[in-house]
N, C-alpha and C positions, 0 to 999 in steps of 0.2 A: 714507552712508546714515543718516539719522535712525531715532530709536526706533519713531515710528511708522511709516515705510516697511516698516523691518525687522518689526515685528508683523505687519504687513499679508499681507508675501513668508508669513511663517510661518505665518498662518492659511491663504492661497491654499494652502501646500504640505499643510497638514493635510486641509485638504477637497479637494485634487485625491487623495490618497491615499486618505482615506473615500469617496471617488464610485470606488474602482479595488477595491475590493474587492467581491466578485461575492454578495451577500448573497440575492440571490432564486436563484441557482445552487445557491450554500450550504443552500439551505432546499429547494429541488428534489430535492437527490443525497439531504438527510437524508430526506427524502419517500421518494424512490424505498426505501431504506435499509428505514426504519421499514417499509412497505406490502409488500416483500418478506420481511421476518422474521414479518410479520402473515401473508400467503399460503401461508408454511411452515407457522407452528403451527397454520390452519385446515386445511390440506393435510392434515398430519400428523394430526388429530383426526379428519376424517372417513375418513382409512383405517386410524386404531386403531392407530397407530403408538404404541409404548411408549416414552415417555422414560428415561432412564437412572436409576434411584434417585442415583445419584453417577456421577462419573466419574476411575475413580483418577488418583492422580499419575501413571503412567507413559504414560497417556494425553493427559494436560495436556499436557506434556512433550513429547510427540511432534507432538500438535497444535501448540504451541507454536514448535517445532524447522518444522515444514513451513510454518506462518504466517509466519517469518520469510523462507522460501527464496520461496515463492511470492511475496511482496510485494518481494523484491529482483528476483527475475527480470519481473514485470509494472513494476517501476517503473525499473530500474536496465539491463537486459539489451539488448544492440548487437538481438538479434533480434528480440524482442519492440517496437523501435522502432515499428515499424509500426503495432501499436496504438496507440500513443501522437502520434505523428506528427498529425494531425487536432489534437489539443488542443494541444501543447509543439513545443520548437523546440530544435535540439542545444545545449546552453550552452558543455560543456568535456568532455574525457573525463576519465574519472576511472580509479580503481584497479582492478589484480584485471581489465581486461577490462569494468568497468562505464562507464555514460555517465554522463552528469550534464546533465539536461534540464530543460527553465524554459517554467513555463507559458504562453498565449498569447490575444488576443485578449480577448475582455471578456464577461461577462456567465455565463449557463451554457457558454460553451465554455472560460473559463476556471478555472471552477470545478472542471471534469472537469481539465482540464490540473495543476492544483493538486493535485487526488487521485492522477492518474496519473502524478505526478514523485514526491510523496512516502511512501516506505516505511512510515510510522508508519499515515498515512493511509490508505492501499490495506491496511496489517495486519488494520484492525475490518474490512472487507469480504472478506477472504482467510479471515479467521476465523471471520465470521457461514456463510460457503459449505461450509467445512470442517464446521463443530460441526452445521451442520443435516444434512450428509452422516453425522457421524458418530452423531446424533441417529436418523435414518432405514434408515441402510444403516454398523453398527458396523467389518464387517469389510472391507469396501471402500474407506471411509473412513483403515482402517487401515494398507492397502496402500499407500492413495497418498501417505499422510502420510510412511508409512516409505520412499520413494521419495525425496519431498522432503527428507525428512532425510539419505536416505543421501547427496544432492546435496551438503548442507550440509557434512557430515563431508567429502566428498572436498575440497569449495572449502578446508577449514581442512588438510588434508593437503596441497593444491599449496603453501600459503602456507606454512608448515611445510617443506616441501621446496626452494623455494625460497630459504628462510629462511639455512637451514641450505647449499646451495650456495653463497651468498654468503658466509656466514661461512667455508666452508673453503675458496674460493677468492682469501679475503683482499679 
């Protein structure tokens, strides 16, 4: 293959990969995103809903704690597949009882599929749902947090249990 054959392959391959990236999706979900945190704080105003002067650490924390459970079980979880299913396609199984799934299709179905494989991703959306819960309705918000957290705890105690079966069963 000559130099410029090989330039050529490697431009085709850059622009088939920039034409596979779902950018009007991408700009939709941030739409959707932005226009639902906008509907809450109007929401929130017109029923005089009191924002938090602060919101302590231990509350961080827990939100924090439940944003991570909630964004592994919506993106990660065999049962929650179904949601997902329409957007992603099974890749591999993974650890712990999790899946590991890969986006599909093109355009805004794949940009959904990209949010609803990845944890980090579905976190700012698990978190805007939570913090406006917890913005609007504090101790409800705290309940379910503390749910999702206690999920979390029990997931690092099988693995821990586990753990440790193996190590004294050699």
């Amino acid at each position: 293959m000559t130099d410029d054959e090989h330039r050529y392959d490697e431009q085709r391959y850059d622009e088939q990969a920039e034409a596979d990236v779902p950018l009007a999706g991408y700009a939709t979900l941030a739409a959707a995103f932005t226009g639902a945190a906008a509907l809450f704080a109007l929401a929130a105003r017109r029923r005089g809903v009191r924002l938090p002067d602060r919101v302590p650490p231990w509350d961080v924390a827990l939100l924090g704690t439940a944003t991570f459970k909630a964004s592994r079980l919506l993106t990660k979880d065999r049962i929650t597949s179904f949601l997902r299913a329409p957007f992603t396609r099974r890749e591999e199984e993974g650890a712990g009882g999790e899946v590991n799934d890969a986006p599909r299709g093109a355009g805004a179905r794949r940009a959904v599929g990209e949010l609803l494989s990845c944890p980090f991703c579905t976190a700012a959306w698990v978190a805007g749902g939570l913090t406006a819960t917890y913005a609007s309705a504090p101790r409800a918000a705290r309940l379910v947090c503390a749910g999702l957290s206690a999920v979390t705890v029990a997931d690092w105690l099988q693995y821990a249990w586990t753990w440790t079966e193996e190590k004294t069963e050699g």
